[in-house]
N, C-alpha and C positions, 0 to 999 in steps of 0.2 A: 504494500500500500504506500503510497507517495502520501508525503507530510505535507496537509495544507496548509500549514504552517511552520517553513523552515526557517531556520536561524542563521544568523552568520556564523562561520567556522572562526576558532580561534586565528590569532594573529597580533602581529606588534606592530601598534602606536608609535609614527618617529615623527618627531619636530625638530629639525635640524635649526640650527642658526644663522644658516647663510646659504645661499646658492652655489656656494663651491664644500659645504657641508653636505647637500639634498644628491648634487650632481655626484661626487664620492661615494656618498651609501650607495646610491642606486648603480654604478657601475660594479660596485663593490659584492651588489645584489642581483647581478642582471636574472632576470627571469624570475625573480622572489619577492620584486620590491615594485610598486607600480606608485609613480605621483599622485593625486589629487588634493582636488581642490575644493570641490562642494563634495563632493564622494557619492551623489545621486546614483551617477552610472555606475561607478566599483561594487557599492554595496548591492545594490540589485543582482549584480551579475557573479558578488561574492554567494551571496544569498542562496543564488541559483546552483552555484557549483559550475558557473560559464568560467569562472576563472576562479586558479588558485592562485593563492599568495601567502609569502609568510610577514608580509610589512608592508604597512599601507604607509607612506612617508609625503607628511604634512605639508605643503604648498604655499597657501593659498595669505599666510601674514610675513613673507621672504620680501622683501626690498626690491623692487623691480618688476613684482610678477603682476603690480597693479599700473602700470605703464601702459598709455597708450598715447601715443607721440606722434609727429608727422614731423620732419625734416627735409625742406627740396632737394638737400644734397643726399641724404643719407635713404630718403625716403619713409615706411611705415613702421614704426615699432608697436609689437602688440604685448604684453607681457602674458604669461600663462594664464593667470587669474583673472585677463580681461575676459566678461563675457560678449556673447556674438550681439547682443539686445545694446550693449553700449560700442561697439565696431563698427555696428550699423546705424546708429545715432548722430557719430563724431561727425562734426560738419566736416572735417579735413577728409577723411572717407568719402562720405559722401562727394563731397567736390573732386579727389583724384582718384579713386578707387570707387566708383559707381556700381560697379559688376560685384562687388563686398558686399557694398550697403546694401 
């Protein structure tokens, strides 16, 4: 009988303190460690048994990963933590990146 109510599988909590901390574990981890950032999608698909993991590693309060920038020279910065609802908001998207917005 399948449980209609299944649970997340254990696993370890990491909040790094820098993005050259997050980037380290997870290469450190490859295949056992997945980013997030709201963890909507992870935990569903942890839930599910679509993916294993042994480290969900914390994202989403790292310095940069709330960046969303435009530069003519440099062009679009988006940081990980930007969502697609403020991407497609940014008048600078809109105005050079249309096909985004």
């Amino acid at each position: 009988m399948i449980n209609p109510h299944p649970g997340l599988p254990e696993l370890e909590y990491v909040k790094p303190a820098s993005l050259a901390d997050a980037s380290k574990f997870l290469a450190d981890h490859e295949g056992k460690a997945k980013p997030f950032s709201g963890g909507t999608d992870c935990f569903v698909r942890l839930r599910d048994g679509v993916m294993k993991l042994d480290y969900l590693v914390d994202i989403k309060g790292l310095e940069g990963t709330h960046e969303l920038s435009f530069d003519p020279a440099k062009g679009l910065t988006i940081g990980a933590a930007v969502t697609m609802n403020r991407v497609a908001a940014h008048p600078d998207v809109i105005k050079h990146y249309p096909n985004l917005a």
